[in-house]
C-alpha positions in Angstrom: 21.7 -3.9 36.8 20.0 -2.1 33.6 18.7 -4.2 30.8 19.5 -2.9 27.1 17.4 -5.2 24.6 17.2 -3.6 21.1 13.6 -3.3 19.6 14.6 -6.2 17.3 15.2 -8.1 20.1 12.4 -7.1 22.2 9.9 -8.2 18.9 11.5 -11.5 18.3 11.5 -12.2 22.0 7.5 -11.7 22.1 7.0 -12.9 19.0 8.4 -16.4 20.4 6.2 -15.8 23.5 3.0 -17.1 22.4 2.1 -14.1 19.2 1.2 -15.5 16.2 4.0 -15.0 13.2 2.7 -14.8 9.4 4.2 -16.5 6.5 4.8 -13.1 4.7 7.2 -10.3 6.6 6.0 -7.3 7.5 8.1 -4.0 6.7 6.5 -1.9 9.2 5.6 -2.3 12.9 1.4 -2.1 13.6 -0.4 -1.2 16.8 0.3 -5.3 17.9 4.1 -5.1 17.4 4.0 -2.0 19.7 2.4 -3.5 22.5 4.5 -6.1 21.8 7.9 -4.3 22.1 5.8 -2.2 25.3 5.2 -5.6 27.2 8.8 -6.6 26.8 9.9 -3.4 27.6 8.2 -3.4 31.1 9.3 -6.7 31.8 12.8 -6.1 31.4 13.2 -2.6 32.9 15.1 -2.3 35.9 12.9 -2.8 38.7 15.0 0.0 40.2 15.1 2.4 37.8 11.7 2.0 36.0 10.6 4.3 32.6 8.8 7.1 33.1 5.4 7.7 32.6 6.0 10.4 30.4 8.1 8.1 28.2 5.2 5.9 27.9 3.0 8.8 26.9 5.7 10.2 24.5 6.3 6.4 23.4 2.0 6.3 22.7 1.5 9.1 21.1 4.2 9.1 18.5 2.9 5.8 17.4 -0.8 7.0 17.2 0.1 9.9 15.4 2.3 7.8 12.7 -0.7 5.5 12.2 -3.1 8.5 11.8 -0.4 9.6 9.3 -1.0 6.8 7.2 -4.9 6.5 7.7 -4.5 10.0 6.0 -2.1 9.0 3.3 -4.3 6.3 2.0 -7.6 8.7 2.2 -5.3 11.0 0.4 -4.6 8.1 -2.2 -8.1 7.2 -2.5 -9.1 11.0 -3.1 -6.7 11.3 -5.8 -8.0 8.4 -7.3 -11.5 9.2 -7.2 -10.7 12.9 -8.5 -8.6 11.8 -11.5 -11.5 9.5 -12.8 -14.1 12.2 -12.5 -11.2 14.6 -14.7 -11.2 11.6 -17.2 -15.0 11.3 -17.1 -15.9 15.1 -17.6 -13.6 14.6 -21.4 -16.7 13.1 -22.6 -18.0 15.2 -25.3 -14.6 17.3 -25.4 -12.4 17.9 -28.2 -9.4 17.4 -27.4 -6.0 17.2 -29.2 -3.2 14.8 -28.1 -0.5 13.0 -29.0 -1.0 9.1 -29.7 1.3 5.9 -29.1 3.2 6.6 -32.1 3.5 10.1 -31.3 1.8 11.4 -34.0 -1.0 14.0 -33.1 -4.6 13.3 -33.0 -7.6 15.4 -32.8 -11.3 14.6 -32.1 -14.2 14.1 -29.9 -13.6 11.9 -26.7 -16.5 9.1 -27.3 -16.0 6.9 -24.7 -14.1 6.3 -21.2 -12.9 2.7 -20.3 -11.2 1.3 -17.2 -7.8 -0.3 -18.1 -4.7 -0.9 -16.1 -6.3 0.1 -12.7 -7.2 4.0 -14.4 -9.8 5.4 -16.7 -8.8 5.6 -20.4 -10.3 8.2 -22.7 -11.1 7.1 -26.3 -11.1 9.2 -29.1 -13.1 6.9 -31.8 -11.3 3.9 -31.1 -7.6 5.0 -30.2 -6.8 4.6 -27.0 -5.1 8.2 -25.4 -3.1 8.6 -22.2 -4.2 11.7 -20.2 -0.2 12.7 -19.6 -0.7 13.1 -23.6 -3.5 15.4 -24.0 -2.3 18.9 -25.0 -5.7 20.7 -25.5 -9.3 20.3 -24.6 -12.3 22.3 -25.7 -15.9 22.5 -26.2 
């Protein structure tokens, strides 16, 4: 007799044996809910047709590979982050011409940098201008 349980089924059924559940859902499965799903897995196989090892290997390294995926995303992330700010931070100095919130063009020296909404801001004097705005930058 085979035992199909889908991998919803498989979590819910060791979540209710013993794991811990959080008040907020989770959209994605972590290394926890994998061994989860694996334990279930092997205690519902049929005893007389078992999984292969090769399934477990293939099963293993598809999930470590996603999660280095992500790892990698968020450096990525991170990077971008970090290089964007030092772009902002180099307009010190600079003359630059952009557009302002009224779109109406302003030109002048970029005196300060400020962080605001999560980014750094370039000022010109005191008017605050968005890097997506910025048509020209020189010396």
């Amino acid at each position: 007799m085979e035992t199909n349980i889908s991998a919803s089924q498989q979590i819910a059924q060791a979540n209710s044996q013993g794991a811990q559940t959080s008040s907020t859902t989770k959209p994605d499965l972590n290394m926890d809910d994998f061994f989860k799903l694996l334990t279930v897995q092997l205690t519902s196989q049929d005893p007389l047709k078992p999984m292969e090892d090769t399934e477990f290997i293939a099963q293993m390294t598809s999930f470590s590979s996603l999660s280095e995926m992500e790892n990698i995303a968020a450096d990525m992330k991170g990077l971008r982050e970090v290089q964007s700010s030092y772009n902002v931070q180099l307009l010190l100095g600079k003359e630059v011409t952009a557009t302002d919130v009224n779109g109406l063009e302003i030109k002048g020296t970029v005196t300060r940098v400020a962080i605001e909404d999560g980014g750094m801001i370039p000022y010109i004097g005191n008017e605050r201008v968005e890097m997506i705005n910025i048509k020209e930058i020189s010396n």
